[in-house]
Phi, psi and omega in degrees: 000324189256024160287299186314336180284324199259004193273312170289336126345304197286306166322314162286345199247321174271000161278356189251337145328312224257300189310303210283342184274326206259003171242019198254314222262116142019074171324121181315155200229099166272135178341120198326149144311146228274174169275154175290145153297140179258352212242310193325333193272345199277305168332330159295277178298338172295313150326358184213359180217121166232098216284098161283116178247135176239159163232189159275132173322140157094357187270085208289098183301006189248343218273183183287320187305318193309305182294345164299309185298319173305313191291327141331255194331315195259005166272310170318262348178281168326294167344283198287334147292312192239338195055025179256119174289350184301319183287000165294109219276161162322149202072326201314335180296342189272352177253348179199146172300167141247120193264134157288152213183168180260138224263127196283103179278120177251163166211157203140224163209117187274139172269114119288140202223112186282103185263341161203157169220108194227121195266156218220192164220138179201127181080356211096010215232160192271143194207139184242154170241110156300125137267114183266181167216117197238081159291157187250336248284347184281001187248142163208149184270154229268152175212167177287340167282339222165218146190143144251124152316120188241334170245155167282287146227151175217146201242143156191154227238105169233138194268096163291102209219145181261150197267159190310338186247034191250024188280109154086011185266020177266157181236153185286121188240168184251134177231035177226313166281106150238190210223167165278339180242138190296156182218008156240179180291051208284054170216354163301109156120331202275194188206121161223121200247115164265146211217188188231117161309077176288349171339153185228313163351147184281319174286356177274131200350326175284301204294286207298326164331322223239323169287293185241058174242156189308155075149043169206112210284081222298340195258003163309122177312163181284327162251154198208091200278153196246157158283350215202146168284156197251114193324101124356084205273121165309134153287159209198125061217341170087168186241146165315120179293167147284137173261140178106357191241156190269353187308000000 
């Protein structure tokens, strides 16, 4: 009887072992959650907003100064549509605010026209001044009714300079793979100042934006109803990948 007695005993004192071991012992760590796309707002508005560039022969739409200036104008321009700093390229805060403001929402295709490119001097330092041309006439904002166009052309003038550390700031780029948007830093080593262009000349850059320039009609109303939402346009020329990145 008293062998019969300890057998259940023992069971009990090792199932309650077995317990005090399994809530002692170190519960599995699950696995991190994946990190966000940093990218995602910009992929996301490239679908419904797109940036087309031309230049005047000789003008390399790759070379850096030119991609500081692109990368401006279409980070302002991404703003100025959603007020998401997320639509901003990599660096531009360090070269320019954003000012907040309430977000014109568009759809469409911005035309930019690269109208001079004139190397300068500033502060003592060798400096190039850019001139855009940003036609909407291809953009319009969504209404209950429809849509409208609401701009036309806008010029803008900005001075470009490499900054005292821009020595060893270049990245290995892909220029056959390209994005609609940059996944690098293209304002690393620059300085960039925008500024307003007073020229009074008949050839100066605000004049022609506002007069002659291709595919912007002067006598189009400011406001405008469309039939149709305004085609999304492939970008073009687009930005160079990194190599080698997996984003």
């Amino acid at each position: 009887m008293k062998h019969a007695t300890r057998t259940p005993i023992r069971l009990i004192i090792t199932a309650t072992l077995a317990a005090v071991i399994s809530a002692c012992a170190p519960t599995a760590t699950p696995p991190p959650p994946p990190e966000p796309d940093r990218f995602a707002a910009l992929e996301s508005d490239a679908r419904i907003m797109s940036h087309r560039w031309t230049a005047p022969d000789g003008i390399d739409l790759d070379s850096p100064e030119i991609q500081v200036a692109r990368g401006y104008v279409e980070s302002e321009n991404n703003y100025d549509r959603t007020a998401d700093p997320a639509t901003l390229y990599p660096g531009y805060k360090n070269v320019a605010h954003a000012y907040k403001s309430p977000p014109t929402p568009r759809t469409g295709t911005i035309n930019h026209h690269i109208l001079q490119v004139e190397p300068t001097t500033h502060l003592g330092r060798p400096a190039t001044e850019i001139h855009v041309c940003s036609v909407h006439m291809q953009t319009a904002k969504p209404t209950t009714t429809g849509w409208t166009r609401l701009e036309t052309s806008f010029d803008t003038s900005l001075r470009i300079q490499q900054t005292d550390s821009a020595a060893g700031t270049a990245v290995a780029l892909d220029y056959e793979d390209r994005l609609p948007y940059p996944t690098w830093n293209a304002f690393d080593g620059w300085e960039v100042e925008r500024f307003t262009d007073k020229r009074m000349v008949e050839d100066a850059p605000w004049r022609i934006c506002t007069s002659r320039m291709p595919g912007y009609n002067r006598d189009t109303p400011r406001t405008e109803q469309l039939a149709a939402a305004p085609i999304v346009e492939p970008f073009y020329p687009g930005w160079p990948t990194l190599v080698g990145d997996d984003e």
